[in-house]
DRENTORZA-695501 format. One record per residue (C-alpha): x, y, z. Coordinates in steps of 0.2 Angstrom, whole numbers, plus 5000, padded with zeros to 4 digits. Each point is the difference from the previous one (the first is absolute). Layout:
DRENTORZA-695501
XYZ ...
This chain:
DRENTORZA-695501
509952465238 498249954998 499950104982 500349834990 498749895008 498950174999 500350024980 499749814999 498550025007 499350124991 500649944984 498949835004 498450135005 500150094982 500249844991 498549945009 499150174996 500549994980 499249815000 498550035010 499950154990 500149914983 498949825006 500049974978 502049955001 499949905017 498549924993 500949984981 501649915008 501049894987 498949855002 498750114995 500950054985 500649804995 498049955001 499850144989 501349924989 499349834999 498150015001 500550114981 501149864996 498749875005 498650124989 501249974985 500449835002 498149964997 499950084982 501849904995 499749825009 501450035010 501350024986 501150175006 500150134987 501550065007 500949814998 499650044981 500450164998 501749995007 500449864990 499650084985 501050175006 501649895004 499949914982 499750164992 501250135009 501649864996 499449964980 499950214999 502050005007 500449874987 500250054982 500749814998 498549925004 498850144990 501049954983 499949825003 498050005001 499950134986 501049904988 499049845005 498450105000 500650024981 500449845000 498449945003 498950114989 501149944986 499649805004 498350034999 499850104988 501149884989 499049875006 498350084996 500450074983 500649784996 498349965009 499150134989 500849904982 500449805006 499349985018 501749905002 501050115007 500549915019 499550095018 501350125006 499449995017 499549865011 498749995017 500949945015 499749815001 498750005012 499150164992 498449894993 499250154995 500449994978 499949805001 498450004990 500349994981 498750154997 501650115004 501049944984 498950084990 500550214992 499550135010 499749905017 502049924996 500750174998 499150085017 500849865012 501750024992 499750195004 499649965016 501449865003 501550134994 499050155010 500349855016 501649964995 500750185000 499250045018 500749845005 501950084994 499450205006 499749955018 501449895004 501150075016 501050154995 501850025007 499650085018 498249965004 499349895012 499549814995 498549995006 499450164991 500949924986 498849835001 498650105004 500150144985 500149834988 498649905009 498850174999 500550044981 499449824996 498450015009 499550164995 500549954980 499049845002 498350125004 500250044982 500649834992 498949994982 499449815007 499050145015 499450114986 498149934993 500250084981 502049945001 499749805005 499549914985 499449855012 498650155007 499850054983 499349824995 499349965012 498850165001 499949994981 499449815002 498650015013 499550194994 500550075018 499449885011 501749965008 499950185005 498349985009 500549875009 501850095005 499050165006 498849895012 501649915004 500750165006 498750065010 499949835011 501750045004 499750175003 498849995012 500849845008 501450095004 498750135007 499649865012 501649945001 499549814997 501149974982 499149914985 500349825001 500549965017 498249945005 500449854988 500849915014 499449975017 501250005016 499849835008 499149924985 501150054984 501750055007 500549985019 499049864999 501349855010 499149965014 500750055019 499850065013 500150175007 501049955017 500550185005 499650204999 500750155006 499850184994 501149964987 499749854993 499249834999 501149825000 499249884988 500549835002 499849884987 499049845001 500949834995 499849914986 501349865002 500149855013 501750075005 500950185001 501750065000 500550055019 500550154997 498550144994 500050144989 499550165004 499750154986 500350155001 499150094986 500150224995 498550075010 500350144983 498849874992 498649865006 501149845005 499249884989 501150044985 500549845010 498649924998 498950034987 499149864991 500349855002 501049954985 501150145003 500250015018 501649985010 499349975017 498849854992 501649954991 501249985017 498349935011 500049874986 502049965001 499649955017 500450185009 499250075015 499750184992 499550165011 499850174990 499750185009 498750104994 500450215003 498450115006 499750114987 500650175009 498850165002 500450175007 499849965017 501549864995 501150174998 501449955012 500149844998 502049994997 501349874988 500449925015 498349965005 499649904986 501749885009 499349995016 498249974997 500349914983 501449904999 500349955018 498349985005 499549874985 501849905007 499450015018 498249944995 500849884988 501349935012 498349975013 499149914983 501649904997 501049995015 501949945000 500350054983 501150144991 498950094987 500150024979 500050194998 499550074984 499950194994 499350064985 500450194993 499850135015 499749845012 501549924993 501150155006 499150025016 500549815003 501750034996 500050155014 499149885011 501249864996 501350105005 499350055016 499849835006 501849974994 500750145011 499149965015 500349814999 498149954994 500449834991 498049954996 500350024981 500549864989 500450094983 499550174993 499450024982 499850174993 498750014982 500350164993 500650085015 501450154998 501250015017 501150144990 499350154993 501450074991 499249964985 498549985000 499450024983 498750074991 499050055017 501450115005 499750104986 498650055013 500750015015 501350165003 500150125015 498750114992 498949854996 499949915016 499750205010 498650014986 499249825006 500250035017 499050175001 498749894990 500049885013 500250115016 498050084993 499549834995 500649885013 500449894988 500749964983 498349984988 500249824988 499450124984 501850115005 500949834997 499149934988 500650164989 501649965004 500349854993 498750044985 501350104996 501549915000 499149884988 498950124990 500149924983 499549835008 498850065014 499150164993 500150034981 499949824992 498649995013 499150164996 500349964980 499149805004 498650085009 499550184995 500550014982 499649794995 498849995012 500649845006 500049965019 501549885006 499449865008 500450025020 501149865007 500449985018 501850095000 498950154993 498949985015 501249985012 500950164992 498350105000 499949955021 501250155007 500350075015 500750135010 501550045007 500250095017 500850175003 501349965014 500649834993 500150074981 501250145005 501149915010 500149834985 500350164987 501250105011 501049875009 500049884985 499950074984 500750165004 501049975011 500649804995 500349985021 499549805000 501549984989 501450145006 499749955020 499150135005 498449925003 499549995017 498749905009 499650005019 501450145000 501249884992 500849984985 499649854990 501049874986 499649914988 501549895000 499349945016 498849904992 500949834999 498549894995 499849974983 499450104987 499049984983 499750164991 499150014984 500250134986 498950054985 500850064984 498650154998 499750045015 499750195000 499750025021 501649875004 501350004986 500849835001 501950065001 499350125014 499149865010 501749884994 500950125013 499749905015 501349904995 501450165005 499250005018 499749825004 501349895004 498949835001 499449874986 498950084988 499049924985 499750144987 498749994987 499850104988 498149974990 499350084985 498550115002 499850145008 499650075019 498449895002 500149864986 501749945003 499249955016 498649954997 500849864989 499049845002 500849844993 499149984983 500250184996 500550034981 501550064997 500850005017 501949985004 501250065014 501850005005 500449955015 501749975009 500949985018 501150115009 500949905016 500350055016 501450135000 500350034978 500650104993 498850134992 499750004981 499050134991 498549994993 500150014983 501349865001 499049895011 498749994986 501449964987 500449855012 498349955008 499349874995 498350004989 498549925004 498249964990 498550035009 499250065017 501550055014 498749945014 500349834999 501950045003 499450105015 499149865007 501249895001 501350125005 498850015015 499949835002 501949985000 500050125015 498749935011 500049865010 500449814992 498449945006 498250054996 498750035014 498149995000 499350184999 499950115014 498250035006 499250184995 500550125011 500549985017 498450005012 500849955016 501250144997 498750144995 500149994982 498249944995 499550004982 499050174997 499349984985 500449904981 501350074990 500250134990 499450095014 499350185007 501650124994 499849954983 498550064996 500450165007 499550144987 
């Protein structure tokens, strides 16, 4: 009878022998083996920025496994292969005799890179017609193939184009006639001046302190409205705003910048600044200013950037300005970390906001655009491993990113202007603002990647805070949201989406311009113009591609809309400014705006 517990017994003593007997496995347990895993991952994600290889790759093994199983498709690009070859040689033989023979192929419309009439002239107009029918048969070769996935689809196209543009004829020194003359016209010299161009940026990236930013001061150039730094915790700095009006609207404002970026995007200078621009329509104005994270800021999670952000600039602003619902603003990543906090408040029956306006700012991730192109499964593993060794998400890994999704513009025409014409571009303060990057933190990037890009949870009621899930048709104050028709980080029809999970009046706007200048649209600004339209309370929903058929259109800046939107849903009455910071409540001025986080290296 005692034979069972006996065998047991010594089954557990020679399991005990065999580990103690080999310490290597107990020692090399799965954990083990995962580190292992990661700290090569992390190794490999320093040499490629944090782009995954394997994100590639398998997109390029989807698209070519389904064109191999499709003799259709094969045909079709072979005869228009053909096709092609006979266009320009037709077109090149008429060149060769009359010159009058017309362009078989076109450049995108926004494609500036053959605007110069120096391309019209044989050879250099026969290289970028080669090139623009080489681009507009990848363009046909890597649409989706019956079977694969979407995304691989998007993201075969996107890499054909950019690896296609690295050998655009306007990149090629002895193939761009504008290089040509100007070499030939100053014997060289643009050269000279290209190469020293070069190695100031070389070694500035060295030193991580980009070419031009130096141009513009913090708190003399750009962040320069004056304030007040009224609070600080580990995680930011609340700026309020000194008055420059008699009276103010009763009801403040407080923005919610992207801590992916410096906040004074907001305000740089003064001609162009949107916080001098509301202090000057009589608004009491208070801006958070994000600590620039470090490794030790590992943990810090999503929800943190809630707590010790968005709710503690309201409790400091309703001591400041006591009595009185609060103006929230968000713009980009702040923008959606407002709407989660919105929400919040909503659920748990916090009624201290006024309205919520969301600049940029995506809610739904379904589609997300061009930056989903970069954000799979494999990618985000990839970014996370970099992260786990780093601590943090490095402003160079970003700033690749969105180099890339914006190449033509960002890199080559740039590289063309400065190393092969030898001219510098003249640094403005958007470019400073651009060059002023920070980091991102391990914790809260995984979780904003996994729980919303990934994972779309905000949008699909699955995103939880405190335990519990959260709405965003709980929001009932009202809402203004503004979209930008280039915007590459928040495409307007993806951002146009909180309409589907709101059920409260919202004022759409759609601006021209792209992530950063159809914000930063100050009334005076050439060629601005918006739609903007109304949805009540309760209507029913219309897509977006019709709203902008219906919507009406608008000349000039959309800020002074915005202003008095706000004013419409403040109090009648205007008030005499509210006192900097709130001593007798422990809010004492710490020190003049722009502050100590800004300046954070």
């Amino acid at each position: 009878m005692d034979f069972p517990v006996q065998k047991q017994s010594l089954d557990a003593r020679r399991a005990l022998e065999r580990r103690a007997a080999s310490p290597l496995t107990s020692l090399l347990h799965t954990a083990s083996f995962e580190t292992l895993d990661r700290a090569a991952q992390a190794t490999a994600a320093r040499f490629t920025q944090g782009i995954s290889p394997h994100a590639q790759m398998s997109a390029w093994i989807d698209w070519a496994a389904h064109l191999a199983e499709s003799p259709g498709r094969q045909l079709e690009l072979a005869m228009d292969a053909l096709a092609s070859t006979a266009r320009l040689a037709h077109f090149g033989m008429h060149n060769l005799v009359s010159d009058k023979a017309a362009r078989p192929f076109a450049p995108e419309p926004s494609d500036r890179r053959f605007d110069d009439p120096a391309w019209g002239a044989f050879p250099f107009l026969f290289f970028e017609q080669s090139f623009l029918a080489q681009q507009q048969w990848w363009r046909k070769a890597t649409r989706e193939v019956r079977g694969m996935r979407a995304n691989n689809a998007a993201r075969v196209s996107f890499l054909a184009s950019k690896y296609l543009d690295a050998f655009s004829p306007s990149n090629v020194p002895w193939l761009n006639p504008v290089v040509i003359d100007r070499t030939q016209r100053e014997g060289g010299a643009n050269l000279v001046r290209g190469f020293k161009n070069f190695l100031e940026d070389f070694f500035d990236a060295a030193t991580q302190s980009p070419n031009g930013g130096d141009a513009y001061e913090v708190g003399k150039d750009v962040a320069a409205t004056p304030g007040e730094v009224v609070y600080r915790n580990h995680l930011m700095e609340l700026i309020q705003y000194q008055p420059t009006t008699e009276s103010v609207c009763a009801e403040p404002i407080l923005i919610v910048p992207a801590w992916i970026m410096k906040y004074y995007v907001l305000d740089l200078a003064a001609h162009h600044s949107m916080v001098r621009y509301l202090v000057e329509r009589g608004f009491t104005v208070f801006m958070i200013s994000w600590r620039n994270p470090t490794a030790e800021d590992r943990d810090i999670r999503l929800d943190d950037y809630r707590i010790l952000g968005v709710m503690e600039a309201l409790r400091v602003i309703n001591a400041v300005v006591p009595g009185r619902l609060v103006h929230a603003a968000g713009y980009c990543l702040g923008g959606t970390l407002l709407a989660i906090a919105a929400a919040t408040m909503a659920r748990d029956g916090d009624d201290r906001l006024a309205s919520v306006t969301l600049l940029a700012s995506q809610t739904d991730f379904s589609e997300p655009g061009d930056l989903m192109l970069f954000v799979d499964a494999a990618q985000v593993a990839f970014l996370e491993d970099m992260m786990w060794d780093q601590g943090y998400l490095d402003t160079y890994q970003m700033s690749g990113v969105f180099m890339a999704l914006r190449s033509n513009e960002l890199f080559w025409a740039r590289a063309i202007n400065e190393y092969l014409l030898g001219e510098r571009e003249h640094p403005n303060d958007l470019m400073a603002w651009s060059a002023d990057q920070t980091r991102m933190p391990y914790r809260m990037h995984t979780q904003y990647l996994r729980g919303l890009f990934l994972e779309n949870r905000l949008t699909a009621g699955r995103y939880a805070v405190e335990d519990d899930v959260i709405a965003l048709k709980d929001i009932s104050v009202p809402m203004f949201v503004v979209g930008t028709e280039t915007d590459h980080i928040s495409p307007w029809r993806s951002v146009y989406k909180a309409h589907l999970f709101t059920d409260n009046e919202m004022t759409f706007v759609l601006t021209n311009g792209g992530h950063n200048a159809g914000v930063v649209s100050e009334p005076g600004h050439p060629g601005r113009r918006y739609h903007l339209a109304v949805r009540a309370r309760n209507d029913r929903y219309v897509s977006a591609d019709h709203w902008r058929e219906r919507a009406k259109l608008f000349e000039g800046s959309w800020w002074p809309a915005w202003a008095s939107w706000l004013e419409r849903a403040s109090a009648r009455e205007r008030v005499a400014p509210p006192p900097m910071g709130a001593p007798e409540k422990g809010f004492v001025p710490l020190e003049p705006a722009p502050g100590s986080y800004v300046r954070q290296r």
